[in-house]
Biopython code that builds the backbone (N, CA, C, O; Angstrom):
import numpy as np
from Bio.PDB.StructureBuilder import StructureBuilder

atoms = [
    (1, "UNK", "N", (0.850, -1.169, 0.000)),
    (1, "UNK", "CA", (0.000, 0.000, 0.000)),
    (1, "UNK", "C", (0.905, 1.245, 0.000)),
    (1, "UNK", "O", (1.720, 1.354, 0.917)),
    (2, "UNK", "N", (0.840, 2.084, -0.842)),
    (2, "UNK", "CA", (1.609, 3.390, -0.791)),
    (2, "UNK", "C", (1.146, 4.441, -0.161)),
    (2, "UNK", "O", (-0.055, 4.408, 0.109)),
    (3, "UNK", "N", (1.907, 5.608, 0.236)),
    (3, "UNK", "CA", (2.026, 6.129, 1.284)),
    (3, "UNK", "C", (0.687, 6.989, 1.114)),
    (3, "UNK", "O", (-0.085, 6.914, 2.069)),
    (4, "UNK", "N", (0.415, 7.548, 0.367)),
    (4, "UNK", "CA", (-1.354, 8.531, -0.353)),
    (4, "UNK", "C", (-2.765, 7.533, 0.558)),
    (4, "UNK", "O", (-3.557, 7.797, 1.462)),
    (5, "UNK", "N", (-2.419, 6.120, -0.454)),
    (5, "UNK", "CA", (-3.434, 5.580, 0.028)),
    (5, "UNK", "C", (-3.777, 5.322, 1.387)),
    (5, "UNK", "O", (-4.935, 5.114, 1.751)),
    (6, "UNK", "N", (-2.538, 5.336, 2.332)),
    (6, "UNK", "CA", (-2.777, 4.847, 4.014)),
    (6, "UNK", "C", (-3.000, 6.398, 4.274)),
    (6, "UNK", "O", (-3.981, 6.552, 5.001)),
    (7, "UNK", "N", (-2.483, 7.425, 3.962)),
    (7, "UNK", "CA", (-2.944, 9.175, 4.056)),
    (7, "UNK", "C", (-4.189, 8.945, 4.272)),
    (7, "UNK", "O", (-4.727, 8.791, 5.368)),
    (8, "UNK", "N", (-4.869, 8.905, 2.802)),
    (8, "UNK", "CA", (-6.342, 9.008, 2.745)),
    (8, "UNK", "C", (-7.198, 8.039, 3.630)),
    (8, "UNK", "O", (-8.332, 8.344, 3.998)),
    (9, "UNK", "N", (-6.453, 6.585, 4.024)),
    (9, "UNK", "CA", (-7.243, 5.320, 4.480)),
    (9, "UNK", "C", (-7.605, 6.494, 6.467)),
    (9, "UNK", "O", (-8.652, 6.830, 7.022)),
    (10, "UNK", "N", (-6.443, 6.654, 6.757)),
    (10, "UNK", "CA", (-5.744, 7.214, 7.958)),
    (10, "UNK", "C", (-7.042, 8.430, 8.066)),
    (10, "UNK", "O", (-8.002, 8.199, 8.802)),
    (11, "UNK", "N", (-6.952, 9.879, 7.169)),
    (11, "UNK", "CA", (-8.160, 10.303, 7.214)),
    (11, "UNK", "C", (-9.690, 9.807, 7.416)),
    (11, "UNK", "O", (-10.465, 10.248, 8.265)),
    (12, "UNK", "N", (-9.965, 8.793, 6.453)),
    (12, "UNK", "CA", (-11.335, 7.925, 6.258)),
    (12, "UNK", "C", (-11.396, 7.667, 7.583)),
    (12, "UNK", "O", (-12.229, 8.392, 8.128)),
    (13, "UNK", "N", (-10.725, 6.762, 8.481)),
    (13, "UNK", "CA", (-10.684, 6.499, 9.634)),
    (13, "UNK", "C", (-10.966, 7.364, 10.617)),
    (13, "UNK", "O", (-11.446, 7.075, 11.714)),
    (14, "UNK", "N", (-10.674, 8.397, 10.233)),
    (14, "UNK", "CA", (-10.578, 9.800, 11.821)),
    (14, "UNK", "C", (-12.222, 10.255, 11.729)),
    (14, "UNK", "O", (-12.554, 10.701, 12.827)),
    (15, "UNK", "N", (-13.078, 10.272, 10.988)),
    (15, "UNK", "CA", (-14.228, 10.665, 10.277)),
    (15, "UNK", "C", (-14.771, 10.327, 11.828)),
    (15, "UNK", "O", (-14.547, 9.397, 12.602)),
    (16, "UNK", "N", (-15.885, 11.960, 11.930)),
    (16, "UNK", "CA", (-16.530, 11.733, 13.274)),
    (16, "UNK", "C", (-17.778, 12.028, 12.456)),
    (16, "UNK", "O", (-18.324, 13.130, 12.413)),
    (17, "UNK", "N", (-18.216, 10.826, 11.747)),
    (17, "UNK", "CA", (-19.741, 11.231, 11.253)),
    (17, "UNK", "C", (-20.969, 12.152, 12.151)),
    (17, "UNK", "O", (-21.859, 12.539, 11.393)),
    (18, "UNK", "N", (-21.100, 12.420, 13.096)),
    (18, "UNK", "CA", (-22.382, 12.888, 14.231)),
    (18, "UNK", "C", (-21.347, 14.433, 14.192)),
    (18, "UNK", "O", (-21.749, 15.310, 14.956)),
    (19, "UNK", "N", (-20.251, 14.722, 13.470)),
    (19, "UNK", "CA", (-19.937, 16.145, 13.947)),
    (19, "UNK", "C", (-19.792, 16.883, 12.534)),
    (19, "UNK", "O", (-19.199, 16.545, 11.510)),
    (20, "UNK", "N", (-20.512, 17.958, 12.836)),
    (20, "UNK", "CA", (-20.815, 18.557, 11.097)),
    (20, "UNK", "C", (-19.348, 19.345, 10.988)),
    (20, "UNK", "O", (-19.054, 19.790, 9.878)),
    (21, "UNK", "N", (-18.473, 19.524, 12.025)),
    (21, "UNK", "CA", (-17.465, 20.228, 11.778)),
    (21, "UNK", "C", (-15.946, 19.432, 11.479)),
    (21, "UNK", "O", (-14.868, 19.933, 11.160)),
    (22, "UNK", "N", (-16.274, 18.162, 11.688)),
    (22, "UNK", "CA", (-15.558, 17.377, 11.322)),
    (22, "UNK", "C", (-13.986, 17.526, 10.127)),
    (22, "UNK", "O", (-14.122, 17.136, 8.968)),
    (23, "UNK", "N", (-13.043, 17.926, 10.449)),
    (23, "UNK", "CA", (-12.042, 18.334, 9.623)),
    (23, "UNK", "C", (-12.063, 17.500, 8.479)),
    (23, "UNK", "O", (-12.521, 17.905, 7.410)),
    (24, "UNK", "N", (-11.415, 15.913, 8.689)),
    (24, "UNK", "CA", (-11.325, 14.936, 8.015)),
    (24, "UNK", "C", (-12.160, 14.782, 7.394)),
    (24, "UNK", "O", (-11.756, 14.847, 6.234)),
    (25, "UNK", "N", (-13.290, 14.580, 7.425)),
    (25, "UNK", "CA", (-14.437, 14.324, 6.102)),
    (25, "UNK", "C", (-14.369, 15.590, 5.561)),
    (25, "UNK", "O", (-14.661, 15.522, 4.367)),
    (26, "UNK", "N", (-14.051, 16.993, 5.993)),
    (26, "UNK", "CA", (-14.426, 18.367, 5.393)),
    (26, "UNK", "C", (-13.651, 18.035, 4.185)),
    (26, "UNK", "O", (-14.202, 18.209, 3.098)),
    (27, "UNK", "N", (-12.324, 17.533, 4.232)),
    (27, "UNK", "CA", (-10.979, 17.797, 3.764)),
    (27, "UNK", "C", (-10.982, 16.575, 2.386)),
    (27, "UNK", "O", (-10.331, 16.571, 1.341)),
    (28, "UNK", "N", (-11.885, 15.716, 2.861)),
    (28, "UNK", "CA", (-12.266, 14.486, 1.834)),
    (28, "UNK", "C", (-13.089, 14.731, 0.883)),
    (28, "UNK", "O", (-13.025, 14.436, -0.310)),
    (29, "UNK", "N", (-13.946, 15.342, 1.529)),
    (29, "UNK", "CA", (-14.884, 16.178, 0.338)),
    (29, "UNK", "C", (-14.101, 17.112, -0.906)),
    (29, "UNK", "O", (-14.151, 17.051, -2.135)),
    (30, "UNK", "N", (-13.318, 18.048, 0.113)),
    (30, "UNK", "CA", (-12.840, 19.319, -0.718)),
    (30, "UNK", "C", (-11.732, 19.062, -2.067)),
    (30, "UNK", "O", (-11.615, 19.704, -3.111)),
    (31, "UNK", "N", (-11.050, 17.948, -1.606)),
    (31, "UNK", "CA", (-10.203, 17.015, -2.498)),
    (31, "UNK", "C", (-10.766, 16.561, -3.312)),
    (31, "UNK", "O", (-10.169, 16.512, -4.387)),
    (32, "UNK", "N", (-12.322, 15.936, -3.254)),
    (32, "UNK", "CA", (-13.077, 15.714, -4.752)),
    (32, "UNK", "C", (-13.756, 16.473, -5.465)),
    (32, "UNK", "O", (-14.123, 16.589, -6.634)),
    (33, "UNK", "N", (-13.856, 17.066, -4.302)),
    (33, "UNK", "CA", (-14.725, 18.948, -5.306)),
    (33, "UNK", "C", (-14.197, 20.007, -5.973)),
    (33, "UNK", "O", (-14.718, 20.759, -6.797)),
    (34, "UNK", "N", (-12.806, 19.967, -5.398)),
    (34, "UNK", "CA", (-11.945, 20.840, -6.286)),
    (34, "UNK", "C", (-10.564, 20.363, -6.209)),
    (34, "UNK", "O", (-9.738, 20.825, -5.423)),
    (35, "UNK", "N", (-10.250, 19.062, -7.375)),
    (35, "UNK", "CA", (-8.798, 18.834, -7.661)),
    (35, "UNK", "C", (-8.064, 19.625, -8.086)),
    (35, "UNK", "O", (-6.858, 19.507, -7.869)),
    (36, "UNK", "N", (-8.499, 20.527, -8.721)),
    (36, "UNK", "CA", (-7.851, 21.605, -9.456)),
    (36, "UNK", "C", (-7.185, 22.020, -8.454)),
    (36, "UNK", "O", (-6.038, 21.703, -8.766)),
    (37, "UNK", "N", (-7.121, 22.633, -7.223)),
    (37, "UNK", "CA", (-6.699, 23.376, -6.137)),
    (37, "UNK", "C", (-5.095, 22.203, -5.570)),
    (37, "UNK", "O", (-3.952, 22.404, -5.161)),
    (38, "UNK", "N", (-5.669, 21.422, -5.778)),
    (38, "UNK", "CA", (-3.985, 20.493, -5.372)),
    (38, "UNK", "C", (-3.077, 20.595, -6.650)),
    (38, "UNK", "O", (-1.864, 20.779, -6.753)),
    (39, "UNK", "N", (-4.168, 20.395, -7.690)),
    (39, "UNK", "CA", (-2.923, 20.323, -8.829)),
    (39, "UNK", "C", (-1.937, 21.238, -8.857)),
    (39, "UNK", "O", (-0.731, 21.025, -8.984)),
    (40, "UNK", "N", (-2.911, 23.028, -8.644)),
    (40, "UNK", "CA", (-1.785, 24.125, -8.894)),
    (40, "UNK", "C", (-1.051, 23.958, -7.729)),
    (40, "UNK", "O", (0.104, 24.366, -7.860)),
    (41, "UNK", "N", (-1.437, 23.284, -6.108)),
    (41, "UNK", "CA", (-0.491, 23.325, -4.785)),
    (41, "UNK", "C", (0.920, 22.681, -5.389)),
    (41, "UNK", "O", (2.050, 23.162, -5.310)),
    (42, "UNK", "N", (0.442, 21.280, -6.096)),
    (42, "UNK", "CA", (1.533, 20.759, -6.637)),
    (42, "UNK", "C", (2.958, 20.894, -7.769)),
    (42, "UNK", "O", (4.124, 20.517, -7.885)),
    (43, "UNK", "N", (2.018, 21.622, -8.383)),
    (43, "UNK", "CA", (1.977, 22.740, -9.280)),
    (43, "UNK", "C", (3.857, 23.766, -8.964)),
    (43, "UNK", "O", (5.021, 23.562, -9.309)),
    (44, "UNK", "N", (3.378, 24.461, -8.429)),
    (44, "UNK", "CA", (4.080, 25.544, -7.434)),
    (44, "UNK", "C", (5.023, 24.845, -6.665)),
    (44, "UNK", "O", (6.235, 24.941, -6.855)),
    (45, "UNK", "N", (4.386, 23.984, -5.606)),
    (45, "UNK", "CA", (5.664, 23.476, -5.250)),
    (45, "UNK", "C", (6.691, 22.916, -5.991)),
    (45, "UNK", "O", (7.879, 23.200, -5.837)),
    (46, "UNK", "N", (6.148, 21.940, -6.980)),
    (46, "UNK", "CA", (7.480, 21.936, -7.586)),
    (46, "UNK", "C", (8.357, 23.013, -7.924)),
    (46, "UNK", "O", (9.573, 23.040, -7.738)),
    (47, "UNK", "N", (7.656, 23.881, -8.423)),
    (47, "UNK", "CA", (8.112, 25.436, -8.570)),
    (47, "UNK", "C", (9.482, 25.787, -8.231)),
    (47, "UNK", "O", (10.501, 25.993, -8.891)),
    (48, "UNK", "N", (9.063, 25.792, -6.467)),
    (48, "UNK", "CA", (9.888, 25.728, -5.047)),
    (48, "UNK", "C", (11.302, 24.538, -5.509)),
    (48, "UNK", "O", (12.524, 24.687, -5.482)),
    (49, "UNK", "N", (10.580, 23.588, -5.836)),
    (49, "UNK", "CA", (11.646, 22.038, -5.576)),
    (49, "UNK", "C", (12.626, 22.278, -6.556)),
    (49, "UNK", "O", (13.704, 21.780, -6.232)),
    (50, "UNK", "N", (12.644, 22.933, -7.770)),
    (50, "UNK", "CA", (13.437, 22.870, -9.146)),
    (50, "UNK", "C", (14.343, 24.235, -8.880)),
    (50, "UNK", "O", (15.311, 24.399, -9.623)),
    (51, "UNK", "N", (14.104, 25.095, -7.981)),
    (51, "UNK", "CA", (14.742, 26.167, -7.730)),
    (51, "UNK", "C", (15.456, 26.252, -6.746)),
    (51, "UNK", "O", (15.932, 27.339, -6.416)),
    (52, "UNK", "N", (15.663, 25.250, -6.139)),
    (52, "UNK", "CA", (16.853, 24.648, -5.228)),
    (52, "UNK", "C", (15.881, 24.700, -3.537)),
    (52, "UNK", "O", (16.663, 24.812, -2.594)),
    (53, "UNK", "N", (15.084, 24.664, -3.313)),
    (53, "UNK", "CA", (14.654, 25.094, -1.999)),
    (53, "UNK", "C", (14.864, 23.602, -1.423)),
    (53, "UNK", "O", (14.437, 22.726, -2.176)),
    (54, "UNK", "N", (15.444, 23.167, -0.230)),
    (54, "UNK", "CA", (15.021, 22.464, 0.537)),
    (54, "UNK", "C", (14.127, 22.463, 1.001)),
    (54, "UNK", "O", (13.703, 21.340, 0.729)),
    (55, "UNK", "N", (13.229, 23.051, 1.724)),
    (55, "UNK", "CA", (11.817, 23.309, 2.029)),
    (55, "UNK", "C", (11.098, 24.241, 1.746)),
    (55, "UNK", "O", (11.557, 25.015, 0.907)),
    (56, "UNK", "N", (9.272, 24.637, 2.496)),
    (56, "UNK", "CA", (8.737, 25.360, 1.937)),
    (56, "UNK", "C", (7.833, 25.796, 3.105)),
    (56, "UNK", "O", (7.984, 25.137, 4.134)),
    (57, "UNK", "N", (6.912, 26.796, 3.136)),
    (57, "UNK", "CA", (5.928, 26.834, 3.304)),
    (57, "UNK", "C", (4.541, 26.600, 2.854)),
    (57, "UNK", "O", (4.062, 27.318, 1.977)),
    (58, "UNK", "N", (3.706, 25.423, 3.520)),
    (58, "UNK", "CA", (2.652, 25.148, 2.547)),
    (58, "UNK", "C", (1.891, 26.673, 2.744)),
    (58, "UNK", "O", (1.343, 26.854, 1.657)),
    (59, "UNK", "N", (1.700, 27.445, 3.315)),
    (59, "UNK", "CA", (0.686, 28.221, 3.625)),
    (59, "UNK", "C", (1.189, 29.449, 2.271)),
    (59, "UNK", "O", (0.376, 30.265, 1.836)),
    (60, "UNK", "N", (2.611, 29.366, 1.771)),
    (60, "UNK", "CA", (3.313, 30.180, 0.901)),
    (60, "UNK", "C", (2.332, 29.836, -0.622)),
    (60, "UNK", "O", (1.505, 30.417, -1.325)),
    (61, "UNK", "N", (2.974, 28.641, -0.569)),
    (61, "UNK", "CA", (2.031, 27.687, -1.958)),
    (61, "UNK", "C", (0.578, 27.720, -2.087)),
    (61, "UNK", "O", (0.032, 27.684, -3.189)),
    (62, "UNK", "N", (-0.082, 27.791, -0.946)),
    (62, "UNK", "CA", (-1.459, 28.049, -1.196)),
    (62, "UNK", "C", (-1.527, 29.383, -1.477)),
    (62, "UNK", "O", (-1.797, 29.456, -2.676)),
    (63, "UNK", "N", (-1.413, 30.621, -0.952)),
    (63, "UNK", "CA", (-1.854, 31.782, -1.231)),
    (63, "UNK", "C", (-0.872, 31.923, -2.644)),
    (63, "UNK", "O", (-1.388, 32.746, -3.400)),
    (64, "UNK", "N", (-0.087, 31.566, -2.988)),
    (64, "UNK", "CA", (0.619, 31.555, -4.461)),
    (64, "UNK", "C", (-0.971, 30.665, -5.018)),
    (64, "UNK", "O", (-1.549, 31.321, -5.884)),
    (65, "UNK", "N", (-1.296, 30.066, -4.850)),
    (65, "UNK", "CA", (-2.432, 28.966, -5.303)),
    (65, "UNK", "C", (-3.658, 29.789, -5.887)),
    (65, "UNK", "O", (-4.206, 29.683, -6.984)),
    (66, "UNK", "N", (-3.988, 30.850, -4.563)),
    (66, "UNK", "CA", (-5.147, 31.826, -4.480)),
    (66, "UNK", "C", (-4.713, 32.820, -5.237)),
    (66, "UNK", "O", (-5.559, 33.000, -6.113)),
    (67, "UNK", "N", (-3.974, 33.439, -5.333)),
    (67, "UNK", "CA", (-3.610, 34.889, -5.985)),
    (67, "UNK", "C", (-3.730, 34.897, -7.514)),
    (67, "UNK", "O", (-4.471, 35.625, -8.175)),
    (68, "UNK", "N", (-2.552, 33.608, -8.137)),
    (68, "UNK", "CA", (-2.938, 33.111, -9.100)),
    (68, "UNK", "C", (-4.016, 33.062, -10.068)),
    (68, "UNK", "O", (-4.119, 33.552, -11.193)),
    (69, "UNK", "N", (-4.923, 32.233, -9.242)),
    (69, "UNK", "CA", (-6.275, 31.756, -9.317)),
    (69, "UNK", "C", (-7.623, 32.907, -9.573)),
    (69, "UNK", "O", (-8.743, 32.772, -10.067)),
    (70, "UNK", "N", (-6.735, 34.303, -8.850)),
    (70, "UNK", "CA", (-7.668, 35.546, -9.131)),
    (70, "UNK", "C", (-6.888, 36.391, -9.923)),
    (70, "UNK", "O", (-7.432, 37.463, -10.190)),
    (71, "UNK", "N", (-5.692, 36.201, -10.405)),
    (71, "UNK", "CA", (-5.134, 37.059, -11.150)),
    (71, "UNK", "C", (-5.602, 36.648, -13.052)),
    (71, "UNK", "O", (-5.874, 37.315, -14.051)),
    (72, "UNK", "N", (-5.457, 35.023, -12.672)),
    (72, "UNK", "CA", (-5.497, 34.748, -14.548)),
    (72, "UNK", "C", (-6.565, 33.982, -14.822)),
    (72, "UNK", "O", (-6.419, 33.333, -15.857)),
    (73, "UNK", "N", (-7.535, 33.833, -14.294)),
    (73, "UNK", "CA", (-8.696, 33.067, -14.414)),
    (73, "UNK", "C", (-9.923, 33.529, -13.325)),
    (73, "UNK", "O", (-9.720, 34.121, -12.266)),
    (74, "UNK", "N", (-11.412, 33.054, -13.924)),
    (74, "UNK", "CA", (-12.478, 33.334, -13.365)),
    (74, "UNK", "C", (-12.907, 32.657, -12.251)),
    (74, "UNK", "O", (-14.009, 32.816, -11.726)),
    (75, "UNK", "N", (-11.875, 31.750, -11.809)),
    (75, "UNK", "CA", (-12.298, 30.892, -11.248)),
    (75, "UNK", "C", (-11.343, 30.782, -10.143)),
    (75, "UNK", "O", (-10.226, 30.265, -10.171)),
    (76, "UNK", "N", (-12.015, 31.407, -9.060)),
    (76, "UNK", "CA", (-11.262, 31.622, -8.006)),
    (76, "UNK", "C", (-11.429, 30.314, -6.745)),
    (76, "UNK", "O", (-12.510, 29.890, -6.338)),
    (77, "UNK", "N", (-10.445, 29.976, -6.418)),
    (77, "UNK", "CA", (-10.041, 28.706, -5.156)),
    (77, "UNK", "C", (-10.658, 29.209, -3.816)),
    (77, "UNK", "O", (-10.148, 30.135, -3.186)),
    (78, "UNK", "N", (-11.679, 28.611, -3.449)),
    (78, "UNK", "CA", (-11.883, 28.904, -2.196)),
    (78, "UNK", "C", (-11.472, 27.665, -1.173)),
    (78, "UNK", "O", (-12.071, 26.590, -1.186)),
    (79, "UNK", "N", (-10.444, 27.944, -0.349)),
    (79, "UNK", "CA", (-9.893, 26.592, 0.606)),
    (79, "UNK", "C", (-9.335, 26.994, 1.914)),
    (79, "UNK", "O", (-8.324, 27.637, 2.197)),
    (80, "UNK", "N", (-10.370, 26.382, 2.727)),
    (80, "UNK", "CA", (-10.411, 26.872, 4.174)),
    (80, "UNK", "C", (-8.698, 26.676, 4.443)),
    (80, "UNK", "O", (-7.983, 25.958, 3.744)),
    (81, "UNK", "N", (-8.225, 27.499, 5.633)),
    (81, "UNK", "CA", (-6.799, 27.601, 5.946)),
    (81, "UNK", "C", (-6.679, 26.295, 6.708)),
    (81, "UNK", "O", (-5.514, 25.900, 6.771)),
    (82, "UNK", "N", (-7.624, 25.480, 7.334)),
    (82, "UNK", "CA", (-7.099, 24.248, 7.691)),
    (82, "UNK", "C", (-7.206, 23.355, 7.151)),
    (82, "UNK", "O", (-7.297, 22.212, 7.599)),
    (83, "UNK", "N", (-7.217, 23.793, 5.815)),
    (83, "UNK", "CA", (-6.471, 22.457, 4.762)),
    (83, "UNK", "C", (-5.744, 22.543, 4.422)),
    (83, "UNK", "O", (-5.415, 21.565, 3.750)),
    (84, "UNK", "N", (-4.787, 23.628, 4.468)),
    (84, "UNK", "CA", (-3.240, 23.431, 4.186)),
    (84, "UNK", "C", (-2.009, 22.903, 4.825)),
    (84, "UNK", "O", (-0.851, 22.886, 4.406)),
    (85, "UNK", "N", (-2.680, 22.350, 6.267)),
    (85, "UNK", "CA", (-1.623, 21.309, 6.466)),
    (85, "UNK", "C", (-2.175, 20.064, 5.883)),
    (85, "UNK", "O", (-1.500, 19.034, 5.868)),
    (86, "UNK", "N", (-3.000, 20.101, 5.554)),
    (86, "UNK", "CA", (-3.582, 18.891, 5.174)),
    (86, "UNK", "C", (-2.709, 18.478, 3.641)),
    (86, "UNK", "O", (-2.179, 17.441, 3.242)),
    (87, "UNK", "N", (-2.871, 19.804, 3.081)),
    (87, "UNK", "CA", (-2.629, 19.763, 1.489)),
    (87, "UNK", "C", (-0.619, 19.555, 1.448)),
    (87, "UNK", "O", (0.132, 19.214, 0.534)),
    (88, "UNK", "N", (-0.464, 19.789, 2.298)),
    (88, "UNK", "CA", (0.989, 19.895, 3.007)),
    (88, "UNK", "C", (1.458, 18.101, 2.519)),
    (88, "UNK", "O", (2.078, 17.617, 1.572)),
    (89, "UNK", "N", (0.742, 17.517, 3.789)),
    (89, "UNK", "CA", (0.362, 16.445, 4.099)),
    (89, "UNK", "C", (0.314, 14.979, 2.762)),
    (89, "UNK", "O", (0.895, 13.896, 2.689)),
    (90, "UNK", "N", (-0.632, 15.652, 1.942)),
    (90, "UNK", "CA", (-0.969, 14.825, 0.597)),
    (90, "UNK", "C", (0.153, 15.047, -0.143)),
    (90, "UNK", "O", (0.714, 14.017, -0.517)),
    (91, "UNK", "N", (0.806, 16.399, -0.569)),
    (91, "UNK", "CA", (1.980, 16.366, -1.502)),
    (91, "UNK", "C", (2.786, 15.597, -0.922)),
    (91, "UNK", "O", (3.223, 14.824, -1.774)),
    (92, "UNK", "N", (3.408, 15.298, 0.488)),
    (92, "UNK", "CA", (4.512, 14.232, 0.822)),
    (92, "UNK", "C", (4.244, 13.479, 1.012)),
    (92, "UNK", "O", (5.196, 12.808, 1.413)),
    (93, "UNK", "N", (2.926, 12.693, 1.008)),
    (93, "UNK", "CA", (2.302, 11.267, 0.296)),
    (93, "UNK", "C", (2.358, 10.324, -0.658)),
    (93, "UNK", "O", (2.599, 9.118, -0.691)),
    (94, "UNK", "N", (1.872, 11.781, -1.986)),
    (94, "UNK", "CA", (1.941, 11.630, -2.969)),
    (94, "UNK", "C", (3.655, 11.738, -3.390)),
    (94, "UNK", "O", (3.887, 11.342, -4.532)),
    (95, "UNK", "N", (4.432, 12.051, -2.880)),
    (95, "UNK", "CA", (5.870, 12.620, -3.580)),
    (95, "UNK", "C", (6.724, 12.274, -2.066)),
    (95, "UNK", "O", (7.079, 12.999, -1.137)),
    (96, "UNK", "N", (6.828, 11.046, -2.293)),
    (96, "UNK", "CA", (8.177, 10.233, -1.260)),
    (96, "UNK", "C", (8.819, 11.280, -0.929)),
    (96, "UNK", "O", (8.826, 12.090, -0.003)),
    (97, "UNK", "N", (9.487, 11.045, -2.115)),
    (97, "UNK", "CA", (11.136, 11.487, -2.273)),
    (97, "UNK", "C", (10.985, 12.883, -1.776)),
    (97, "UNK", "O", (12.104, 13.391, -1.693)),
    (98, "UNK", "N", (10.010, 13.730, -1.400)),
    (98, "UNK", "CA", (10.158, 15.354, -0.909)),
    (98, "UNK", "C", (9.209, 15.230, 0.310)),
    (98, "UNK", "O", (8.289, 15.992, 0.608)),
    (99, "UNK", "N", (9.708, 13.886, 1.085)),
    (99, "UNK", "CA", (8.760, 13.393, 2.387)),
    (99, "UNK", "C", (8.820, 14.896, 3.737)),
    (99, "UNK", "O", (8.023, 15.164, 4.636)),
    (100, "UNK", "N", (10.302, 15.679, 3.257)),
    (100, "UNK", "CA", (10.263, 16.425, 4.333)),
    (100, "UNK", "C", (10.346, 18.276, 3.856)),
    (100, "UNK", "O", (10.716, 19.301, 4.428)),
    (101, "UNK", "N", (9.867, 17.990, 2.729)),
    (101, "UNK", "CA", (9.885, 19.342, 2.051)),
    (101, "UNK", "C", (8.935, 20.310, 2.343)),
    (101, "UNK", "O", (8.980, 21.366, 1.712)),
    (102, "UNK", "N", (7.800, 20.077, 3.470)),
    (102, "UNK", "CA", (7.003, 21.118, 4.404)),
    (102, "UNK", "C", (7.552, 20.378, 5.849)),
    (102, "UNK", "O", (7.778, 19.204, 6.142)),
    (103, "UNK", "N", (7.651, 21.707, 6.623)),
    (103, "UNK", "CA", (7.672, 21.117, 8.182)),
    (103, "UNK", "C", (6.453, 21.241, 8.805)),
    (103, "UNK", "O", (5.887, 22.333, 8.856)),
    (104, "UNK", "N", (5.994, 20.259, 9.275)),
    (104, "UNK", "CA", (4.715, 20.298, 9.988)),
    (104, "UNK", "C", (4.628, 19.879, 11.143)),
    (104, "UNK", "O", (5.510, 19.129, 11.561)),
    (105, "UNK", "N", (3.421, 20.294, 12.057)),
    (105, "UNK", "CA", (3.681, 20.018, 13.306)),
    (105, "UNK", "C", (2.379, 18.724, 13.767)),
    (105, "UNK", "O", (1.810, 18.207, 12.805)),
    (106, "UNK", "N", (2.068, 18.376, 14.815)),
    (106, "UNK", "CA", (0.920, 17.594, 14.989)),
    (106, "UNK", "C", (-0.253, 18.130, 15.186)),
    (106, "UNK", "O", (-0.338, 18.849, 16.182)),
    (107, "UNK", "N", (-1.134, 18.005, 14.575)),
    (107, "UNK", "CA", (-2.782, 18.302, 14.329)),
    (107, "UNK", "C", (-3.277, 17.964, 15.466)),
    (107, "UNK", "O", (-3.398, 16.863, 16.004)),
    (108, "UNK", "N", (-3.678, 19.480, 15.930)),
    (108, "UNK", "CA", (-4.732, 19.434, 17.311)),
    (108, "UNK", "C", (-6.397, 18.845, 16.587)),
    (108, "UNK", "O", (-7.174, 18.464, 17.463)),
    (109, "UNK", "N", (-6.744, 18.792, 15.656)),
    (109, "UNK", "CA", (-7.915, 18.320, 14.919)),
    (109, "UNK", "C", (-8.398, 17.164, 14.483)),
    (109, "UNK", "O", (-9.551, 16.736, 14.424)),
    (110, "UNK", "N", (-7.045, 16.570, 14.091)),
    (110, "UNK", "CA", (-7.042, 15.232, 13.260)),
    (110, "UNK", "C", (-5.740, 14.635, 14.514)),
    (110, "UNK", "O", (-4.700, 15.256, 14.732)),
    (111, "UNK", "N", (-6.153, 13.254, 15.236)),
    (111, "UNK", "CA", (-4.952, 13.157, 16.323)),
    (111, "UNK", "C", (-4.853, 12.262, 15.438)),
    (111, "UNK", "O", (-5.716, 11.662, 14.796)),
    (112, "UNK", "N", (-2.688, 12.153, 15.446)),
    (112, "UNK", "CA", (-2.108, 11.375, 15.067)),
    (112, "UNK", "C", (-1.438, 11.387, 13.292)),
    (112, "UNK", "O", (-0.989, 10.559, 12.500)),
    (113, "UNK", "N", (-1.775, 13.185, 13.333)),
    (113, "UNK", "CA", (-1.403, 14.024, 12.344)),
    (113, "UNK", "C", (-0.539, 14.739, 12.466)),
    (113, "UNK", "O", (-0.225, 15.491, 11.544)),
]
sb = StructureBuilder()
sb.init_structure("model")
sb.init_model(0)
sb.init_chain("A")
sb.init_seg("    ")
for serial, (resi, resn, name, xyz) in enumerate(atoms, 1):
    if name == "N":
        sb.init_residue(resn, " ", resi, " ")
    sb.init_atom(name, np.array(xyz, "f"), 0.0, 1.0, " ", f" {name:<3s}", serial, name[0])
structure = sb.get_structure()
C-alpha cells in the first residue's frame, strides 16, 4: 500500500460522522470537489523544488495557489486555511522522495497528524 493511500485510508478512519465540523471528512470532500486546487499546490511546489529550496511553506504555496487563481482566471479557489496542512500532508504522500519538504507540526484536529 503506498504512502497517499494509508494518508487518505488514515483520514477515512478519523471521520466523526455525528460532527458537522468534522475536519477529516471536510478535507475528503474538498479534495473531490476541487482537484484543481492540489494540482496548482503541486503545481508551485514543484516550482519551489526545481529552484533549489530544501523546504517550503505550505501556507506560501497556497496563497501563491489563491492569488494566481484571481489574477489569470475566473475561477477563483476557495480553501479553508485548515487544509493546508492537510494539502501539506498529501503532496509528501503523494511525492516520497520530498517526504520532508514542508515542516509540519501535529494536528490538534485530526490526532495522530
Amino acid at each position: 500500500m503506498d504512502n497517499e493511500t494509508k494518508f487518505i485510508e488514515f483520514l477515512q478512519a478519523s471521520r466523526k460522522p455525528n460532527d458537522k465540523d468534522c475536519l477529516a471528512s471536510d478535507f475528503l470532500r474538498h479534495i473531490i470537489k476541487e482537484p484543481q486546487f492540489y494540482a496548482a499546490f503541486e503545481h508551485y511546489t514543484y516550482q519551489m523544488i526545481r529552484r533549489g529550496r530544501d523546504f517550503c511553506s505550505p501556507w506560501m504555496v497556497a496563497n501563491r495557489v489563491r492569488w494566481e487563481s484571481h489574477l489569470k482566471s475566473d475561477e477563483k479557489y476557495k480553501v479553508r486555511n485548515d487544509y493546508i496542512a492537510l494539502y501539506a500532508r498529501l503532496f509528501m504522500a503523494r511525492n516520497i522522495q520530498h517526504h520532508n519538504f514542508f515542516k509540519t507540526k501535529p494536528m490538534k484536529r485530526i490526532k495522530g497528524l
